[in-house]
C-alpha positions as CSV (number, residue, x, y, z in Angstrom):
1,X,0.0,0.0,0.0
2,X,2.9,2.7,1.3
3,X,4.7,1.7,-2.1
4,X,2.0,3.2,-4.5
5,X,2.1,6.7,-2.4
6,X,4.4,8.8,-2.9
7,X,7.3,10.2,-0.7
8,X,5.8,13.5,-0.6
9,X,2.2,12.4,0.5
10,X,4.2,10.1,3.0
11,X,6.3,12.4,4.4
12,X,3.1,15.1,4.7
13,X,0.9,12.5,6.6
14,X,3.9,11.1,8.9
15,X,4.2,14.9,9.6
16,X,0.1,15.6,10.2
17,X,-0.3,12.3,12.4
18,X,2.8,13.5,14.7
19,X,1.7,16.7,14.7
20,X,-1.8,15.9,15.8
21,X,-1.1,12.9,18.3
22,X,1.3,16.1,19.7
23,X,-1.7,19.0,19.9
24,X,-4.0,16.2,21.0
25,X,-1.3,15.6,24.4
26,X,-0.8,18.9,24.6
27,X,-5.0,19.8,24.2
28,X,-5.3,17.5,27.4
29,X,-2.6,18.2,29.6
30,X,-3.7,22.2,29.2
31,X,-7.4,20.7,29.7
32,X,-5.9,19.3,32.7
33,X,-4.2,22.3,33.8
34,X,-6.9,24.6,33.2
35,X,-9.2,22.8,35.5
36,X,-6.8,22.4,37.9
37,X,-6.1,26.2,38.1
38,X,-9.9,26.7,38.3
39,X,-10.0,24.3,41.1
40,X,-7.5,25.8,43.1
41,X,-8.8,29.1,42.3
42,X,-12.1,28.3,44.0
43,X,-10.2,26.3,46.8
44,X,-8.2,29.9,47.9
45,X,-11.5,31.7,47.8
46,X,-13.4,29.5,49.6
47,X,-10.7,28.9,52.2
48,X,-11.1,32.8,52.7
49,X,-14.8,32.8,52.8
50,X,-14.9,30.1,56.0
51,X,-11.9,31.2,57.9
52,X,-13.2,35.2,57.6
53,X,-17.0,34.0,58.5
54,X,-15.2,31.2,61.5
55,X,-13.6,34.8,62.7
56,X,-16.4,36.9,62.5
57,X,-17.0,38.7,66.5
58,X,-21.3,38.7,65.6
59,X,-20.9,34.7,64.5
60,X,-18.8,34.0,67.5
61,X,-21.2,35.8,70.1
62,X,-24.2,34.1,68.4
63,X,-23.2,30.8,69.6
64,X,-24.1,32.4,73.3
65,X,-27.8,33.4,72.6
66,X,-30.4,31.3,73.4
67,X,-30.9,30.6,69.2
68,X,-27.7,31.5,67.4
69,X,-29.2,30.7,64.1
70,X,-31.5,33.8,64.7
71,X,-28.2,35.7,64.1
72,X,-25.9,33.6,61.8
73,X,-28.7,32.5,59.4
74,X,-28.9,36.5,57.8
75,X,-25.0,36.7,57.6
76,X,-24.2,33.8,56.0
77,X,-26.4,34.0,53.5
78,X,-25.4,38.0,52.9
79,X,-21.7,36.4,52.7
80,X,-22.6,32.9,50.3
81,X,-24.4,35.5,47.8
82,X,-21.4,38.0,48.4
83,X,-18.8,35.8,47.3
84,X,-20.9,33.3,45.0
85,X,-20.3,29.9,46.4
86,X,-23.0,27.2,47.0
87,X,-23.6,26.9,50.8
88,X,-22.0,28.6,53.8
89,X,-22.6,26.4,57.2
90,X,-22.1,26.8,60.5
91,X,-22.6,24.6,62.7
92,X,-21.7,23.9,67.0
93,X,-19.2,21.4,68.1
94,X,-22.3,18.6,67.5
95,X,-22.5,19.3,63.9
96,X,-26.1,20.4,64.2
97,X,-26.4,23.3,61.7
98,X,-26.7,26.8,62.1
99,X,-27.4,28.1,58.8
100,X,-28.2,26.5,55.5
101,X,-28.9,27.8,51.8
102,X,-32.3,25.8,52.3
103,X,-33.8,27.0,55.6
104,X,-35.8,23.6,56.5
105,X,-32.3,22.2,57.0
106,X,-31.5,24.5,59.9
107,X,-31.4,22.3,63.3
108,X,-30.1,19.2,61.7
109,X,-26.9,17.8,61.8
110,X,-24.8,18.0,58.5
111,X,-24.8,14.9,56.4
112,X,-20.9,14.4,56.0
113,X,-17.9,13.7,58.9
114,X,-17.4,17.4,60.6
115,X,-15.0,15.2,62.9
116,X,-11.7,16.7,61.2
117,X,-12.6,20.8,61.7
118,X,-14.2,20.0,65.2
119,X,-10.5,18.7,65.9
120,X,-8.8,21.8,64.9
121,X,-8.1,21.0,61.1
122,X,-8.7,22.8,57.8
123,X,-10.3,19.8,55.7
124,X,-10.5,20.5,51.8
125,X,-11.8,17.6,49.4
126,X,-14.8,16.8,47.4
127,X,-18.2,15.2,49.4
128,X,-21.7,14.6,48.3
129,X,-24.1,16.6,50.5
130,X,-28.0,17.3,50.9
131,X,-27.2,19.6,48.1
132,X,-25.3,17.0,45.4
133,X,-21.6,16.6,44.8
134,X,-19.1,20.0,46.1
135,X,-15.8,21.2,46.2
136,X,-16.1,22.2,50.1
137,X,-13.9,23.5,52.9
138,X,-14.3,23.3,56.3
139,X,-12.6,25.1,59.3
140,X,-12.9,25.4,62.8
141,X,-14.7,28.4,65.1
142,X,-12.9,29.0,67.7
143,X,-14.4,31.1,71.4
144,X,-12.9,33.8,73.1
145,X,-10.3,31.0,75.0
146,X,-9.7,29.5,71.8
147,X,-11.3,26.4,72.7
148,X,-13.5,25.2,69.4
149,X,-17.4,25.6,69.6
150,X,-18.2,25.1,65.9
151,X,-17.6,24.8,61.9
152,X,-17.7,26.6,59.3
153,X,-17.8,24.4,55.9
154,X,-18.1,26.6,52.6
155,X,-18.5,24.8,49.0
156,X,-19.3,24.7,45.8
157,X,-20.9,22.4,43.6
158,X,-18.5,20.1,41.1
159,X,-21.1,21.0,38.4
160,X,-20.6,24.4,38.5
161,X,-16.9,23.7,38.4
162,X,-17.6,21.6,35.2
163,X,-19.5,24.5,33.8
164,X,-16.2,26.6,34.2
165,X,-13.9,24.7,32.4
166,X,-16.8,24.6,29.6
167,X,-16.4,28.0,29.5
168,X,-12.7,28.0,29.3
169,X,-12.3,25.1,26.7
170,X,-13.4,26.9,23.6
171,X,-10.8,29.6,23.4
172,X,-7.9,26.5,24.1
173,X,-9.9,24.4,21.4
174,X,-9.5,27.8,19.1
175,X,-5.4,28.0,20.0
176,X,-5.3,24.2,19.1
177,X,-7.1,24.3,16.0
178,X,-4.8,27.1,15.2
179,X,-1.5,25.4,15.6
180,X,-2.9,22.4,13.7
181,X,-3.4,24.5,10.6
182,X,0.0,26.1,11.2
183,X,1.7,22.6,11.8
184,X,-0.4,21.4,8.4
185,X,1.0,24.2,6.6
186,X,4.7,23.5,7.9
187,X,4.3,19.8,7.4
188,X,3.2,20.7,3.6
189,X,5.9,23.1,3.3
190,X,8.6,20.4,4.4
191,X,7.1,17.5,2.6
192,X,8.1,19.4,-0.6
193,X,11.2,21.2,0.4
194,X,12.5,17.2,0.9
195,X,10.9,16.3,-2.4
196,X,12.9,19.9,-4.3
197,X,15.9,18.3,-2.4
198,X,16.0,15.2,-4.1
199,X,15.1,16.5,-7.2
200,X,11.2,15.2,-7.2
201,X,12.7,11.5,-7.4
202,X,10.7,8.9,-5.2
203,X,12.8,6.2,-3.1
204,X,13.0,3.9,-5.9
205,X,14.2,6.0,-8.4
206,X,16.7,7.2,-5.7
207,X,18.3,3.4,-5.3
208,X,18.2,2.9,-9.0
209,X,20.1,5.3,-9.9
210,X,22.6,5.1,-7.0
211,X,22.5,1.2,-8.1
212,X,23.3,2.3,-11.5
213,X,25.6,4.9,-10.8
214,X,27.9,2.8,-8.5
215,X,27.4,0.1,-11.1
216,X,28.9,2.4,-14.2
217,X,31.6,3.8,-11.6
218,X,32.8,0.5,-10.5
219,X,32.5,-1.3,-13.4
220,X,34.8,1.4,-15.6
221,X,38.6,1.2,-16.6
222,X,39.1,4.5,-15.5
223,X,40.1,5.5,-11.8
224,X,37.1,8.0,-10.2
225,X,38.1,9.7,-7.1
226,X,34.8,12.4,-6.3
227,X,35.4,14.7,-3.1
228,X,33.1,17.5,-1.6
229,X,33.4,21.0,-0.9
230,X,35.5,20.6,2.2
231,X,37.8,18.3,0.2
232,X,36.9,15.4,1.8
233,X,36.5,12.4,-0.3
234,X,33.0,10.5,-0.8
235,X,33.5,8.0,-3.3
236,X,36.3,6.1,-4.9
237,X,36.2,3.5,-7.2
238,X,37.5,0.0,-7.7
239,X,40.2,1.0,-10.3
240,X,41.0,4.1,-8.2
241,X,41.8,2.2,-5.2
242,X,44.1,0.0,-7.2
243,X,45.8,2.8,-9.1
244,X,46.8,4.6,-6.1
245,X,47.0,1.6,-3.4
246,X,44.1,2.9,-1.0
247,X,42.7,1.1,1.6
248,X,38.9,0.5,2.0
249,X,38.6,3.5,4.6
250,X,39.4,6.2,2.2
251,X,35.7,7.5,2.2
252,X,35.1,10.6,4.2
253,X,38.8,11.0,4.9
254,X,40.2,14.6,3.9
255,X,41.5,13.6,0.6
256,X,45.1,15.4,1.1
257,X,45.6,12.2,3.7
258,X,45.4,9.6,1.7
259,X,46.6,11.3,-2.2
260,X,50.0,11.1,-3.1
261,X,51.2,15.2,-3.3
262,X,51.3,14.9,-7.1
263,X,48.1,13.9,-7.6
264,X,46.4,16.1,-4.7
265,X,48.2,18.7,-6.7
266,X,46.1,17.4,-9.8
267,X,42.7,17.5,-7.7
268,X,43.1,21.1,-6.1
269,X,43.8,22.5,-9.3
270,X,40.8,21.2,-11.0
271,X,41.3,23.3,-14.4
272,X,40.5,19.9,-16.5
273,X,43.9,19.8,-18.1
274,X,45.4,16.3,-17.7
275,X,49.2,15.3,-16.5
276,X,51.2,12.6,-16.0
277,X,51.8,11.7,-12.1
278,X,53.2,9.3,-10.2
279,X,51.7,7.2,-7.9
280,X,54.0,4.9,-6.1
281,X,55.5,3.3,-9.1
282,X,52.5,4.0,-11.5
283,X,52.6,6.6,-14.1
284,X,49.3,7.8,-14.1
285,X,47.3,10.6,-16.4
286,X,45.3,12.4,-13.8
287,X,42.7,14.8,-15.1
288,X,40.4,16.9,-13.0
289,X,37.5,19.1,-12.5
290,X,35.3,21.1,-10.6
291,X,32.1,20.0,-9.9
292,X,29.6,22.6,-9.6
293,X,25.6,22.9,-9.4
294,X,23.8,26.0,-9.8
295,X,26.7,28.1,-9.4
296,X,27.5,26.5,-6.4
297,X,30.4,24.2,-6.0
298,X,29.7,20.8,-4.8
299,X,33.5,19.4,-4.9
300,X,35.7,17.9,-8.1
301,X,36.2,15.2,-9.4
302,X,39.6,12.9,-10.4
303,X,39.8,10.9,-13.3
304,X,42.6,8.5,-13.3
305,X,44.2,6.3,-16.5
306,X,47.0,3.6,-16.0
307,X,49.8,5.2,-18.7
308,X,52.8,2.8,-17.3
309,X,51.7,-0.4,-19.4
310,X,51.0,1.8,-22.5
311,X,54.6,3.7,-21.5
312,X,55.9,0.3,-21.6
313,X,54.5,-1.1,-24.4
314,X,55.6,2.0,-26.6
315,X,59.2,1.7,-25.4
316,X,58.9,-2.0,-26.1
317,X,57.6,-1.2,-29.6
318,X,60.8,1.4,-29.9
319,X,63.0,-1.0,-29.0
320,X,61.9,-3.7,-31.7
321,X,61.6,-1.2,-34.7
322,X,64.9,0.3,-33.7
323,X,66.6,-3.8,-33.7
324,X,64.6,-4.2,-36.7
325,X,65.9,-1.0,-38.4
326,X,69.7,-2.2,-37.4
327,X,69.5,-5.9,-38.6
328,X,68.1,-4.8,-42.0
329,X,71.2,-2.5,-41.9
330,X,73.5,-5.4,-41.1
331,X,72.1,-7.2,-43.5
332,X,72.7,-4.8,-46.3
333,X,76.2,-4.5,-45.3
334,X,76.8,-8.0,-45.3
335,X,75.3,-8.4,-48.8
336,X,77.5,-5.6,-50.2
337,X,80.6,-8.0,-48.0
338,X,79.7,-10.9,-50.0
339,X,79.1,-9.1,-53.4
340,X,82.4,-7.8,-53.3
341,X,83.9,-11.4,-52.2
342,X,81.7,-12.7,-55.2
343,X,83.4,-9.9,-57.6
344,X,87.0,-11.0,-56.5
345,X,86.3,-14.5,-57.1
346,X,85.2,-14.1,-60.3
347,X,88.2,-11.6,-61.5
348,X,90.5,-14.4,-60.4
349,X,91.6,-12.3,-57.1
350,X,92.0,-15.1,-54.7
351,X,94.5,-13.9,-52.5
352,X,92.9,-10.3,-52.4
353,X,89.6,-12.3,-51.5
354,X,91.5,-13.9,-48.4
355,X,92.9,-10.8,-47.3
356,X,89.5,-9.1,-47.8
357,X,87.7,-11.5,-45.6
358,X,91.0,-10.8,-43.1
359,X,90.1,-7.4,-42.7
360,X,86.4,-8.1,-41.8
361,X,85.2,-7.3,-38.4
362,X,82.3,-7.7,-36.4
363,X,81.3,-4.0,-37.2
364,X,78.0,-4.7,-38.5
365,X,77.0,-6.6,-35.5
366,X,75.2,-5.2,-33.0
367,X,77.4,-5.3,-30.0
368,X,81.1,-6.5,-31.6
369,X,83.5,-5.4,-28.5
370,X,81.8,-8.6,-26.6
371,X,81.3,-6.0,-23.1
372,X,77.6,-7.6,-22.5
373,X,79.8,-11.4,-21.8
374,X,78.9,-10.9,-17.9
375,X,75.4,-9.9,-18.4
376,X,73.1,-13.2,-19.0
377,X,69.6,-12.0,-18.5
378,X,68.2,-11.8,-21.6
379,X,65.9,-9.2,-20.3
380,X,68.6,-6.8,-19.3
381,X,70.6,-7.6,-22.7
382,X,67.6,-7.0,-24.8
383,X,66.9,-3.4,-23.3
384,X,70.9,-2.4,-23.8
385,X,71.1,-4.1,-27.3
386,X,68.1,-1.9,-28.2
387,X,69.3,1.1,-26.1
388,X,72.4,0.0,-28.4
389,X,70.7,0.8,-32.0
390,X,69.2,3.8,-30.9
391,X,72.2,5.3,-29.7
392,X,73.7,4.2,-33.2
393,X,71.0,5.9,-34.9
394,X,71.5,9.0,-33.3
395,X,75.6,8.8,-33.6
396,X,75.6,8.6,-29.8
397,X,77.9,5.7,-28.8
398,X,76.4,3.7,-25.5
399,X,79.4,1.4,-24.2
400,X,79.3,-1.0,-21.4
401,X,82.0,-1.7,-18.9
402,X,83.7,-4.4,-19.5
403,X,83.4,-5.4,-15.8
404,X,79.7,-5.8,-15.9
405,X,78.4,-8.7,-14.9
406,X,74.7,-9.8,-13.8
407,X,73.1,-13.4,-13.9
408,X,69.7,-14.2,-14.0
409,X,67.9,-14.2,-10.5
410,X,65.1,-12.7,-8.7
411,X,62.9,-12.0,-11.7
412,X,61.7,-8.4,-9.8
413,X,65.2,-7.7,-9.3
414,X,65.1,-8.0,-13.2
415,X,62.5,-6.0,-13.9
416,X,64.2,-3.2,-11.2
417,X,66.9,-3.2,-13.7
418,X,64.9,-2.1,-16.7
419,X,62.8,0.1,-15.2
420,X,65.9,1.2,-14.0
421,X,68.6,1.3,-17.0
422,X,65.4,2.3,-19.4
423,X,65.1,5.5,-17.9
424,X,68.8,6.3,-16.7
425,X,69.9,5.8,-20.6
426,X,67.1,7.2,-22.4
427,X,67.4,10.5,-20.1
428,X,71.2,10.2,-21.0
429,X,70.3,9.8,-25.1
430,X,68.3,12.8,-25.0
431,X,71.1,15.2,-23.2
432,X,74.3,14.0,-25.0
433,X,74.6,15.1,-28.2
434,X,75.9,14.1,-32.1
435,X,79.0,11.9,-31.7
436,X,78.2,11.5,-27.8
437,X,79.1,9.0,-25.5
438,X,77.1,6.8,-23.0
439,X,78.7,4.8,-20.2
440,X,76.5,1.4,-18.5
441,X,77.7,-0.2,-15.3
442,X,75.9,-3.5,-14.3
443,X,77.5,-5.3,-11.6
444,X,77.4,-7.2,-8.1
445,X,79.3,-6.2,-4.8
446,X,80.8,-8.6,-2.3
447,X,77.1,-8.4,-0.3
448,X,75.1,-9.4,-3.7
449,X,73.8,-5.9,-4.0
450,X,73.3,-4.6,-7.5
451,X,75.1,-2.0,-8.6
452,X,74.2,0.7,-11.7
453,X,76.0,3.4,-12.6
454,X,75.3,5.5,-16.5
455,X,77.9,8.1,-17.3
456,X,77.4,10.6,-20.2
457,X,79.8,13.4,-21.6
458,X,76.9,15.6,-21.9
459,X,75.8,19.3,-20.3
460,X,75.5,17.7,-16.8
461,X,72.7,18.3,-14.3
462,X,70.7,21.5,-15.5
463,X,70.9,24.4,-12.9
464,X,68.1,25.9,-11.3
465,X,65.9,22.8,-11.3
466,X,63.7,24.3,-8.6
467,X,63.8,21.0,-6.3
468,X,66.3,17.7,-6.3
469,X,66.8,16.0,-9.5
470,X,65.4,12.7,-8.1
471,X,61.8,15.3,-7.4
472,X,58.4,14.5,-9.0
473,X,58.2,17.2,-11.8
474,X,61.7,18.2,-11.9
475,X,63.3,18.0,-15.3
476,X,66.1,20.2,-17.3
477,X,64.2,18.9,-20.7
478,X,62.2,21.4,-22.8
479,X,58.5,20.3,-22.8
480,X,57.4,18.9,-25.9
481,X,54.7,20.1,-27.6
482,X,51.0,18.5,-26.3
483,X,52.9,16.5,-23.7
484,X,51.1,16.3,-21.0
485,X,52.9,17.2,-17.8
486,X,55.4,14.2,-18.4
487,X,58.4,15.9,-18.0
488,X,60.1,14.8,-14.5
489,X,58.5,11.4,-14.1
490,X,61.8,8.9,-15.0
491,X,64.0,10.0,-12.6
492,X,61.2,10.1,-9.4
493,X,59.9,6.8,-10.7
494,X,64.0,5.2,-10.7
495,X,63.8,6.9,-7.2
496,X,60.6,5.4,-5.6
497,X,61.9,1.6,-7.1
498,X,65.7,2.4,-5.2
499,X,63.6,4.0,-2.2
500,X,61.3,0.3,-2.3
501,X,64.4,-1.7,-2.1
502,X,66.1,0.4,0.4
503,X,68.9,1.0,-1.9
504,X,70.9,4.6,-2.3
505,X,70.9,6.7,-5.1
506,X,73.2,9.9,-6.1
507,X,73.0,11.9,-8.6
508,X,76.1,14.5,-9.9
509,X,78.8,15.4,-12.4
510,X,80.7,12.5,-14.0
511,X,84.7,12.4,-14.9
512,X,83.1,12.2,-18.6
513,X,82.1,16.0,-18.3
514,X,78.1,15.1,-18.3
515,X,75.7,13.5,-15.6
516,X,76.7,10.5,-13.5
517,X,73.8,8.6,-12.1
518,X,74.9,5.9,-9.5
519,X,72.3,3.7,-7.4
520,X,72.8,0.3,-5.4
521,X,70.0,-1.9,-4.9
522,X,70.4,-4.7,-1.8
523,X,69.3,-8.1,-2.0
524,X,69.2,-7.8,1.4
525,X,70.9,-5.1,4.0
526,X,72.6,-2.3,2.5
527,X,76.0,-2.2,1.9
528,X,78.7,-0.1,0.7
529,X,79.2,0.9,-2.9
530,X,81.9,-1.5,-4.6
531,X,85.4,-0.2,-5.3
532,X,85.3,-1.4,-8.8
533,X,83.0,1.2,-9.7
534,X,84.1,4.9,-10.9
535,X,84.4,7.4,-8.8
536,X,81.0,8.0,-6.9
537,X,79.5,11.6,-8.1
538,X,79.9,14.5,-5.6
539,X,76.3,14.6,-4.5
540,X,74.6,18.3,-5.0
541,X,77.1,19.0,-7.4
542,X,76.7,22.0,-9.3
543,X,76.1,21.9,-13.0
């Protein structure tokens, strides 16, 4: 039944019912009231009718004469018509009356206990009499020694007490009815205020859409992070939480608590432009924007994209077309080898043949010095083989030390290393320039810590960075044109992996003029950085 009536009409007769169960409790406990106030009204007056006629000097002589009703009959009628009560008797210490609003009744003893005046009391109550049902009040009369000689019992009928709070009803039934229509209107008024609040949608609509909204939130690739005016944060979605490592607590916590700096960074600027940001070791394109209704803002909004496996994938995709690019070039050069081996033959040029082939070295290959010997992860030789080409390509030599060595092992270690190496050397490709040279150390101290080190004979470490080189953001590179916000990421991101491993990482000028990058990741505690390696760079230094 409730389900086909709507919120409004619910919330409007919720609201009426309340309000009248509340005026009807309130209509009887001032009902109450009032006749209590009435009562006790009557009660004072009538408590000052007896004692005045019990102190009277004519009533108290009249009990001497020979028939004191003679002279207390005329006075306290004068008096009960005076001060319009029911009855006024006096009676002697026997209870036998000495007046009477019905005169045959004179001369008889009263009808109810005088026992508790006669011993010196005030008694105040409700009895039924000749003359019906009263209010009364009954004192003692006292002689000239004090000694009691009489009552005095003055009252008023409970019908005429009735007929009072009759009176008296109609003007509280008038206020009631009058807060009822203004607690109707009110109820009315609020009953649609609620309904304009949530946008004239019933309950079910309400949990459909919130059904279907958390449905579409959850349910998208995209990481939504939605905070309100005060910044807090009120909803966060699956791929959110997994983007940027949050626990299941994150609603309603200030969102500058549980964001990474970067990407609270992203979220208070709100200008809709997206950046690349790191969180933890995810590159991540953040884009936000203010949310605002009616003029009014509400909060913003975070949009989050995974960029590190397209990042990777690119690089990846690099790499190939670059080892692609070099072994069609190798293979043209060993075709024009053979062709002029083929020529010699055929003029009859053996022995320039054999000295031909003589001079041929392993120049076309693509790595002839044999310095990648020590490193057997094919992982790790891949990305330098292809670091390699593109180096070549860009006449930018990239050597590596003959004493590097690493073996296959922990395969996170591994992928450490390329994250690693792949941003170290392609920083160190884009600031060395044409004929430039590039310097890889891979190696393993006497504690089985990793060591990396990447030389380069380029500028060095820009000046006025703003912030250490290994700082989110900071970068010495030109922006390219519609990047957005990348710059500054490789170096933070190398950090955060040394930082995970609680390895050590300097950064400063190298004895080849340029940049020298040197970091040492533990397999287990730290340890020192090997002798073999160069130099380590003067931290800080300037460039």
């Amino acid at each position: 039944m409730l389900r086909t009536v709507t919120l409004r009409s619910q919330l409007l007769l919720l609201q009426v019912a309340i309000m009248l169960l509340v005026i009807g409790v309130a209509g009887v406990v001032a009902a109450t009231l009032q006749a209590e106030g009435i009562r006790e009204a009557h009660r004072e007056r009538m408590v000052g009718v007896a004692g005045s006629v019990a102190r009277l000097p004519s009533v108290v002589e009249a009990y001497d004469d020979a028939d004191p009703a003679q002279a207390i009959q005329p006075i306290a009628e004068l008096i009960r018509q005076a001060t319009n009560v029911t009855y006024v008797v006096v009676t002697d210490a026997d209870g036998i009356r000495y007046s009477h609003p019905v005169p045959g009744r004179i001369g008889e003893r009263v009808s109810t206990d005088p026992s508790v005046p006669l011993s010196g009391e005030t008694f105040v109550g409700t009895e039924t009499g000749t003359l019906g049902s009263s209010w009364r009040v009954k004192v003692p009369v006292r002689g000239d020694r004090e000694e009691i000689i009489g009552s005095v019992s003055v009252g008023i009928l409970e019908s005429e007490i009735t007929d009072d709070l009759m009176e008296a009803l109609p003007v509280l039934a008038a206020w009631l009815a009058v807060a009822a229509v203004v607690g109707g209107a009110g109820a009315f008024y609020v009953s649609r205020l609620v309904w304009l609040r949530i946008h004239r949608q019933e309950p079910e609509q309400i949990a459909e859409l919130l059904t279907a909204r958390d449905a579409m939130l959850h349910g998208i690739g995209e990481g939504v992070v939605a905070t309100d005016s005060t910044g807090r944060v009120t909803l966060v979605n699956d791929e959110a939480t997994r983007l940027l490592g949050l626990g299941g607590d994150a609603a309603g916590r200030p969102a500058r608590d549980i964001l990474e700096a970067s990407v609270a960074r992203v979220l208070d600027d709100a200008d809709g432009s997206a950046e690349l940001v790191l969180a933890g070791e995810r590159v991540l394109v953040a884009k936000a924007t203010a949310g605002v209704v009616g003029g009014r803002s509400v909060g913003g909004m975070l949009i989050l994209r995974d960029h590190t496996e397209l990042h990777r994938a690119l690089g990846e995709l690099t790499g190939e077309r670059d080892t692609t690019q070099a072994l069609r070039a190798q293979a043209h050069e060993h075709s024009n080898r053979m062709h002029v081996i083929s020529g010699l033959l055929e003029l009859g040029q053996t022995e320039q043949a054999v000295d031909f082939i003589g001079r041929m070295d392993a120049g076309g290959a693509l790595w002839g010095n044999g310095a990648l010997a020590g490193i057997t992860d094919p992982e790790v030789t891949a990305l330098l083989l292809a670091k390699t080409v593109i180096g070549r390509e860009k006449d930018i030599e990239v050597a590596v030390d003959p004493e590097s060595a690493y073996a296959p092992g922990d395969a996170r270690m591994t992928a450490d290393l390329v994250t690693i190496l792949g941003n170290l050397v392609d920083n160190a490709l884009e600031a060395v320039g044409h004929d430039g040279r590039i310097e890889v150390l891979v190696a393993s101290d006497d504690d089985g810590a990793v060591v990396v080190e990447v030389h380069d004979d380029g500028p060095g470490i820009a000046a006025g960075l703003g912030g250490p080189v290994w700082g989110l953001g900071v970068s010495g590179k030109a922006e390219r044109p519609g990047a957005a916000g990348g710059r500054g990421i490789g170096l933070a991101l190398v950090r955060r992996v040394v930082d995970r491993r609680a390895g050590t990482a300097d950064a400063g000028a190298s004895e080849m003029g340029g940049a020298c990058f040197a970091l040492r990741l533990p397999s287990g505690a730290p340890a020192a950085t090997p002798s073999r390696s160069r130099t380590p760079p003067t931290a800080g230094a300037p460039t």
